[in-house]
C-alpha positions, 0 to 999 in steps of 0.5 A: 520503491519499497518491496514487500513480498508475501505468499497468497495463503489458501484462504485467499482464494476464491471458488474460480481458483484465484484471488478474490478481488477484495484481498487486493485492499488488504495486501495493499495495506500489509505492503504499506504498514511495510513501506512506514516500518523505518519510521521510529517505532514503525507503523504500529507505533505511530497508529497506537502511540502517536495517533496519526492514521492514513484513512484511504478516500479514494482507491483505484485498482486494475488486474492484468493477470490472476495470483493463485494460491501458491503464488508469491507476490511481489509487492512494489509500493512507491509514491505518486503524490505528496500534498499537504495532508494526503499522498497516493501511494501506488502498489505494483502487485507481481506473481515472483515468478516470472515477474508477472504484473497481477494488479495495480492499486492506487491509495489517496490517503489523508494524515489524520489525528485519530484522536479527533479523527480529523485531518492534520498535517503530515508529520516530518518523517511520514513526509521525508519516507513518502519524498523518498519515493516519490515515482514520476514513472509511478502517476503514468499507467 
C-alpha cells in the first residue's frame, strides 16, 4: 500500500457542502500517478517519453462518509489484481482526522501503447511496483 495524502481545495465542494462525487475520479487519479512516482522518471515520463498509459475500462466507487473542504484525505492505494495487460488498483479515501473511511474507488486499467493506442503488454517495472502491492485484503469489501 502506498499513501498519498491531500487537502480537499474550495473548489472541490458542492452546494450541499461536501465533495461532489465526480472529484473522487480525479483524486484517484492524483493518488495513482503517486503510487508509479518510483518508476525511472515517474508517471509522467513514462506517459510523455515511454508512451505507455493506463486507460480505466471499469471504475467501482462506494461512499461511507462526506470529505468537506477543509478535510485532508488519506489516500491508500494498493493492488487488487495483476494480469497480463491490466490490473485493478483500489484507492481507500480516509478524512485524516479520525481516520474516517469516505469512499472506496476500484480502477481496472489496461497497459496501452499511446502511440497506437492499443493494448500491450505491461512493462517489467510497471508489473514489479503493482506485485508489490498486491493486497489479498484489497479484493475483499
Amino acid at each position: 500500500m502506498i499513501a498519498f495524502v491531500r487537502p480537499i481545495k474550495f473548489e472541490e465542494v458542492d452546494a450541499a457542502g461536501i465533495v461532489f462525487f465526480g472529484h473522487y475520479l480525479g483524486f484517484a487519479h492524483e493518488a495513482m500517478e503517486h503510487f508509479f512516482a518510483g518508476l525511472d522518471g515517474g508517471y509522467a515520463h513514462l506517459i510523455l517519453k515511454r508512451r505507455v498509459g493506463f486507460p480505466a475500462v471499469k471504475v467501482n466507487m462506494s461512499f461511507s462518509a462526506p470529505a468537506r473542504y477543509g478535510d485532508v484525505l488519506r489516500i491508500e492505494t494498493s493492488t487488487s489484481h495483476v494480469g497480463n495487460r491490466s490490473a485493478t488498483l483500489r484507492y481507500r479515501m480516509l478524512r485524516e482526522e479520525g481516520s474516517v473511511l469516505v469512499a472506496t474507488v476500484e480502477h481496472t486499467i489496461v497497459t496501452t501503447n499511446l502511440d497506437v493506442m492499443a493494448s500491450c503488454p505491461m512493462p517489467d517495472d510497471v508489473r514489479s511496483i503493482l506485485a508489490a502491492h498486491l493486497s489479498v485484503e484489497a479484493t475483499s469489501p
